[in-house]
N, C-alpha and C positions, 0 to 999 in steps of 0.2 A: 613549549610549543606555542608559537605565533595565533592566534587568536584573527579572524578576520571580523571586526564588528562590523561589515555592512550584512553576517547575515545573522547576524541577533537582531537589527533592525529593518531587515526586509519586511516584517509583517506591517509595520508602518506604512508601507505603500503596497500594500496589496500582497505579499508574495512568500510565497511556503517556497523557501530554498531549503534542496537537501545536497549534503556532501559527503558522501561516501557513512552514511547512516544506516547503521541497523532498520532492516525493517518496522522492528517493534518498535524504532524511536519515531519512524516515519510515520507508525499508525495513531501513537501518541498525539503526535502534536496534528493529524489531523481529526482526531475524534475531536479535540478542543476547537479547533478551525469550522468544522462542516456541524459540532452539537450530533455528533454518533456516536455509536460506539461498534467497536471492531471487536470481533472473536477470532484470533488465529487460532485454526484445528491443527495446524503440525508445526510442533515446536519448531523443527529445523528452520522453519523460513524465518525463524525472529532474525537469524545472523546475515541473512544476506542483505550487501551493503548497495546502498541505494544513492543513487547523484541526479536529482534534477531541480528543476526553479516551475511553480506554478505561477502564474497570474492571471484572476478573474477565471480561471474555468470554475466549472460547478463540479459536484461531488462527484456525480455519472463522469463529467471525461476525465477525473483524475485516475476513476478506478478501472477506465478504459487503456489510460496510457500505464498505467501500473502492470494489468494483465497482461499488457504489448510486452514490455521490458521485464517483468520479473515472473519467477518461474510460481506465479499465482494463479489461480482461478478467484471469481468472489459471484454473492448471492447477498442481495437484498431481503432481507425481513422485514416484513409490514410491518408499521407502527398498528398496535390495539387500546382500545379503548381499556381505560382499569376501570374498577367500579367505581371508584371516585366521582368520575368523568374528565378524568385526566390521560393523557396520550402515555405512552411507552416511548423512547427511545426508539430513532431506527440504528438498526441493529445487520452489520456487515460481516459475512460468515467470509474468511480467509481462510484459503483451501491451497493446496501445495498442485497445480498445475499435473491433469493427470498424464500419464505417459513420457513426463517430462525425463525420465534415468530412461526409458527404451529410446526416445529422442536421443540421446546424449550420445546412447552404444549404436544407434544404426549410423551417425554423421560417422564417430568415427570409424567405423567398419568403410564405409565411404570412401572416406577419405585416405584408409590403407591400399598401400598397389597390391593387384595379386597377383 
């Protein structure tokens, strides 16, 4: 399998290229990118494959254009204070887009003649 090295080194100029990546690999590499960390609640979404190129957006419109294209919902957790007086992690709950399968069955019913 051909290997394309311009996108092992997109991060060198700025840019989270994805191609045709699991979800899970996509949240990976941006928990390291943005310092979060992601919680996906339904297994199912880890498999669905994902193709785009970020540059310079911030964490917010990545997870704006992700809920646009993928069948996700997501939610913000405040960072807290530990007793330390050290922060938490923010913390990104990945949620499987609700009514996404009745979506699915009303288009095609739609789209049947009667």
């Amino acid at each position: 399998v051909p290997v394309d090295a311009s996108l092992h080194s997109a991060w060198k100029e700025g840019k989270l290229v994805f191609r045709d990546e699991p979800l899970s690999s996509v949240l990976k590499d941006m928990e390291r990118w943005y310092n979060v960390r992601f919680v996906m609640e339904d297994e199912q979404l880890q498999n669905h494959l994902y193709q785009a190129t970020f540059q310079n957006e911030t964490l917010e419109e990545v997870l704006k254009l992700l809920a646009f294209t993928a069948p996700i919902s997501y939610k913000i957790q405040d960072r807290k204070m530990k007793s330390d007086g050290t922060w938490t992690t923010k913390t990104i709950l990945i949620q499987k887009k609700k009514g996404e399968n009745n979506n699915k069955k009303n288009q095609e019913s739609a789209d049947t003649p009667s």
